[in-house]
C-alpha positions as CSV (number, residue, x, y, z in Angstrom):
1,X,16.4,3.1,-9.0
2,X,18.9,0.7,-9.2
3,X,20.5,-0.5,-6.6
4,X,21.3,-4.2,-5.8
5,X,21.2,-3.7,-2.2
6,X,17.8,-6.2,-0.9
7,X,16.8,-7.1,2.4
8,X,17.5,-11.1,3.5
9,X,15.1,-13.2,2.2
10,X,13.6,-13.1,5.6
11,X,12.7,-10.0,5.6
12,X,12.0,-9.3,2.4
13,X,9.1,-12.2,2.3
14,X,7.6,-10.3,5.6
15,X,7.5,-6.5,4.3
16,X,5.4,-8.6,1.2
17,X,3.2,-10.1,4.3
18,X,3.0,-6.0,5.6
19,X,2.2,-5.0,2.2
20,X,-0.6,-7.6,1.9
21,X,-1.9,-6.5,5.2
22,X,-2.0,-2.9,4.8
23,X,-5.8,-1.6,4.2
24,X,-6.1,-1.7,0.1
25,X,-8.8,0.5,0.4
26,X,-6.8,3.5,2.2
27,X,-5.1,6.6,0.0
28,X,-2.4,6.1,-1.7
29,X,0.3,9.0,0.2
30,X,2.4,9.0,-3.0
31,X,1.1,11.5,-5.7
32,X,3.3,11.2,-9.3
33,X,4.1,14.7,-10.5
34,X,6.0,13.2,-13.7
35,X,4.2,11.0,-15.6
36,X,5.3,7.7,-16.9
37,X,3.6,7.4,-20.1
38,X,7.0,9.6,-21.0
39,X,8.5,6.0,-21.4
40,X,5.6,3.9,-23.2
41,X,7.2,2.4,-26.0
42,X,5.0,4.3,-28.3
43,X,6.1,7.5,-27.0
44,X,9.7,7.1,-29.1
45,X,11.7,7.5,-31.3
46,X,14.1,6.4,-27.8
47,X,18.1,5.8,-27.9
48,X,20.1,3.6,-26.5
49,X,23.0,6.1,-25.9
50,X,22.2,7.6,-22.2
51,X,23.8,11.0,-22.1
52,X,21.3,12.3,-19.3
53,X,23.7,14.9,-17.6
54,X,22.8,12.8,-14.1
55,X,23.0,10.0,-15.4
56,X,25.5,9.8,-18.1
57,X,25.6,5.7,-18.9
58,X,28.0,5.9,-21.3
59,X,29.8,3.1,-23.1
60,X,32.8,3.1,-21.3
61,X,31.6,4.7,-18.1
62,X,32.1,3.2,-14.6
63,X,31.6,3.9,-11.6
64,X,32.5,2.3,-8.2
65,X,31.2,3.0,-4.8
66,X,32.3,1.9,-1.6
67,X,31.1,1.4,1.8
68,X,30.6,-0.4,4.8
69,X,27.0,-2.3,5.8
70,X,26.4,-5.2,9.1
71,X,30.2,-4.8,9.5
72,X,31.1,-5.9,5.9
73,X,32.9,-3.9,3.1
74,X,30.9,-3.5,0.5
75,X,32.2,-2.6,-3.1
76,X,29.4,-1.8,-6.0
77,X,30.9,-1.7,-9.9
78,X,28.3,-0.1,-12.1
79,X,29.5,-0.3,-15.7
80,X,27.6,0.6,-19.1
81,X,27.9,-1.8,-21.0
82,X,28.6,-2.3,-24.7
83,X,25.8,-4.0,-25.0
84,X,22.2,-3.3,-25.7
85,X,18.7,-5.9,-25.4
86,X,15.3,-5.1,-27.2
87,X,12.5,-4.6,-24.1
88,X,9.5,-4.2,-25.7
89,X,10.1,-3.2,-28.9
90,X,12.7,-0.2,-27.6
91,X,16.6,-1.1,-28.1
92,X,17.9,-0.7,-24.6
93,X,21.5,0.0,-23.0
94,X,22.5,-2.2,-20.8
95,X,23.7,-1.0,-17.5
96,X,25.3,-3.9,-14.9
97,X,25.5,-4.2,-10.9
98,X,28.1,-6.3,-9.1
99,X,27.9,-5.9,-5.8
100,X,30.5,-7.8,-3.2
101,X,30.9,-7.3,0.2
102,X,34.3,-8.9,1.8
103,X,35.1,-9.7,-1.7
104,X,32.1,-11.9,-1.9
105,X,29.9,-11.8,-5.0
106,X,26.1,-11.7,-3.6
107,X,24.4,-9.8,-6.8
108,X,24.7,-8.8,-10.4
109,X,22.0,-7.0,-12.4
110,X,21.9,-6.3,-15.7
111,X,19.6,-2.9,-16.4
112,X,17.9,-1.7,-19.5
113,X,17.8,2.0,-19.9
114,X,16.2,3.9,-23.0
115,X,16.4,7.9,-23.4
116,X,13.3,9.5,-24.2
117,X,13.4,12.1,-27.0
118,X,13.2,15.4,-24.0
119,X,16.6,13.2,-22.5
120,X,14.5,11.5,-19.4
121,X,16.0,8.7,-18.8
122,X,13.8,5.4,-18.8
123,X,13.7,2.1,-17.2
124,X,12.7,-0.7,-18.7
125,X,14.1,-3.6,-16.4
126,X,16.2,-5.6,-14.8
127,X,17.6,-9.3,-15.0
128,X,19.2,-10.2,-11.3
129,X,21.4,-12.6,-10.2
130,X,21.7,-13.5,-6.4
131,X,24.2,-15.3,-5.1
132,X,25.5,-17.1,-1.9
133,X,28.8,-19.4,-1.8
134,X,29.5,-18.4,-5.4
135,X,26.3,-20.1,-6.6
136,X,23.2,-18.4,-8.3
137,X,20.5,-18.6,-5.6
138,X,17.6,-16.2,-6.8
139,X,16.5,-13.8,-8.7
140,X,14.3,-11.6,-6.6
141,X,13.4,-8.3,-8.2
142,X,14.0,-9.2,-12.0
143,X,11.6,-8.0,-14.2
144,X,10.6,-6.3,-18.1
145,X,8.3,-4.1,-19.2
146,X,5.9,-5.5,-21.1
147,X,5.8,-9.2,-19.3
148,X,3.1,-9.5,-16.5
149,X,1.8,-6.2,-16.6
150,X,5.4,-4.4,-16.3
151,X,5.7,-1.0,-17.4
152,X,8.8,1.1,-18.1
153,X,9.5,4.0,-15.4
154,X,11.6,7.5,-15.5
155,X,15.1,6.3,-13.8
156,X,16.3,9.8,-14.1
157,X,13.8,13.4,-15.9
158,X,15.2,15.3,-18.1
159,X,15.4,18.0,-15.7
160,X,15.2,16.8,-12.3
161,X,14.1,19.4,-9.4
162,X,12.9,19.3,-5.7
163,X,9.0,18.1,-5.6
164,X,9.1,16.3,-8.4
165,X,7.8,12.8,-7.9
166,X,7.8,9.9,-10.2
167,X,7.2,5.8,-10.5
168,X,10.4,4.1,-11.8
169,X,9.9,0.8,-11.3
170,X,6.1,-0.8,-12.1
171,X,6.2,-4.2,-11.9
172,X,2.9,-5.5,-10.3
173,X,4.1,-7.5,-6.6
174,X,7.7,-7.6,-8.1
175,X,9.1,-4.2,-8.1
176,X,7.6,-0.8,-7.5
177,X,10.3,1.6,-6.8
178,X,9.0,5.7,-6.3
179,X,11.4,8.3,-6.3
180,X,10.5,11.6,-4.7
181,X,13.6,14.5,-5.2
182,X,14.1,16.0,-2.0
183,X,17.3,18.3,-2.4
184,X,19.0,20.0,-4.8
185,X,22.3,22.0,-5.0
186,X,24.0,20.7,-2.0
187,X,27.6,20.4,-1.4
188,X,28.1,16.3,-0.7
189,X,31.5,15.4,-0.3
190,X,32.3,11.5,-0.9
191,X,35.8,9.9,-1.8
192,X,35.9,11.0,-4.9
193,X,35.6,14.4,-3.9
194,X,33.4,17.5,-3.5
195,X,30.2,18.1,-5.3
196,X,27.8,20.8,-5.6
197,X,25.5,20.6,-8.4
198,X,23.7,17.3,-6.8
199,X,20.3,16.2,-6.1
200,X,19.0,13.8,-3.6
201,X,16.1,10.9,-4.3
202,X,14.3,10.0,-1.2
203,X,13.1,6.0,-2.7
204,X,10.0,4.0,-1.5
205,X,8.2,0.7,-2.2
206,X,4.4,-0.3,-1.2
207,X,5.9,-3.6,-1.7
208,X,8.4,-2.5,1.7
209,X,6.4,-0.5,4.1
210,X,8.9,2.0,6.3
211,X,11.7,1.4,3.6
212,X,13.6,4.6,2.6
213,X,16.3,4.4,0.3
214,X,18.6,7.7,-0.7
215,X,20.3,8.3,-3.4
216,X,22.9,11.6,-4.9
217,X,23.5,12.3,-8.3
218,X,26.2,14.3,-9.3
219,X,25.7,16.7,-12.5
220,X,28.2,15.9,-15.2
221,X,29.0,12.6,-13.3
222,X,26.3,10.2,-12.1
223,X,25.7,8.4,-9.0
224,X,27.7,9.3,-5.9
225,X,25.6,8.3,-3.2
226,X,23.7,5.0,-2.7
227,X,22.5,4.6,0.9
228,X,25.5,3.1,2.7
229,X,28.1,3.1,-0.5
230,X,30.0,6.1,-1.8
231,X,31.6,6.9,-4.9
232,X,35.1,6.1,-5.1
233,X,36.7,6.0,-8.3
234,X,34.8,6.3,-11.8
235,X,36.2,5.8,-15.2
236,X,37.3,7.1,-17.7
């Protein structure tokens, strides 16, 4: 899922090394319970108006989460965007990122999310900026379905629930994010306040061995939780 969050470029360039290492032949431990093809651009008619009751990417809607990671306060704006982009032949919304921590700006992503016609929620890319001293630097992680072998993923099902497990990002050596829902119905309580109709995402990538990423979703509201951030204010 989204998240802007990325190990140094250290590190990220030796969990690739891992990755290459690992034994190709070996089983795969992940097992997909949702299938993708939900998203293939032929499977439309899609919208670009994301009303999925987790993920509600409205026009308007923003959320900010707070936090604190190495020491450093970390703010992440996630906006939706009046804006949409064609990926693949699918009209898109376009969801952005701006992460800063102590009021530095070190990413901004611009997503592209399409709603399926059962309200699953579909992923179809990401442009990303990095930057360091206020200057782009990289843009590790970008990609778009349809270039290099990219296909779209389910950001969010249409009805998610615990044992469900699904790709959302498949871009080949770029990005390969897997969700598995782990929880639902807990009570999480973040600045914003108290919430009990959640569900948790446990996230993986092949392309980071050992790397676990969580993530809480709020019914009616969104994103709450995302690893060391919490939401703080949302509007409108």
């Amino acid at each position: 899922m989204i998240s802007p969050r990325r190990p140094c470029v250290i590190i990220a360039a030796l969990c690739h090394v891992l990755a290459a290492c690992q034994d190709s032949s070996g089983p795969d431990p992940f097992k997909p319970t949702l299938d993708i093809a939900i998203c293939d651009p032929s499977a439309g008619p899609f919208s670009s108006s994301i009303t999925n009751p987790y993920f509600p990417a409205v026009v308007g809607n923003q959320w900010v989460l707070e936090g604190t990671e190495e020491g450093k306060a970390v703010v992440l704006r996630i906006p939706a965007l009046d804006s949409s982009e064609v990926i693949a032949g699918v009209s898109t919304r376009v969801l952005e990122e701006r992460e800063t921590q102590d009021g530095a700006l070190v990413e901004v992503s611009r997503n592209f999310l399409a709603q399926a016609p059962d309200g699953s929620v579909c992923y179809y890319g990401e442009d990303v900026d990095i930057y360091q001293g206020g200057v782009i630097t990289d843009h590790e992680g970008q990609w778009r379905a349809g270039v290099s072998g990219a296909l779209p993923g389910i950001l969010m099902p249409a009805n998610p629930a615990v044992g469900q497990a699904f790709e959302q990002e498949l871009a080949p050596g770029v990005a390969q994010d897997r969700v598995e829902v782990v929880a639902a119905g807990e009570t999480v309580t973040v600045p914003f306040g108290t919430f009990g109709n959640t569900i948790r995402f446990s996230e993986t990538s092949p392309l980071e061995p050992g790397v676990k990423s969580t993530k809480v979703y709020a019914q009616s509201l969104g994103p709450i939780v995302d690893d060391v951030v919490r939401l703080s204010g949302k509007s409108p």
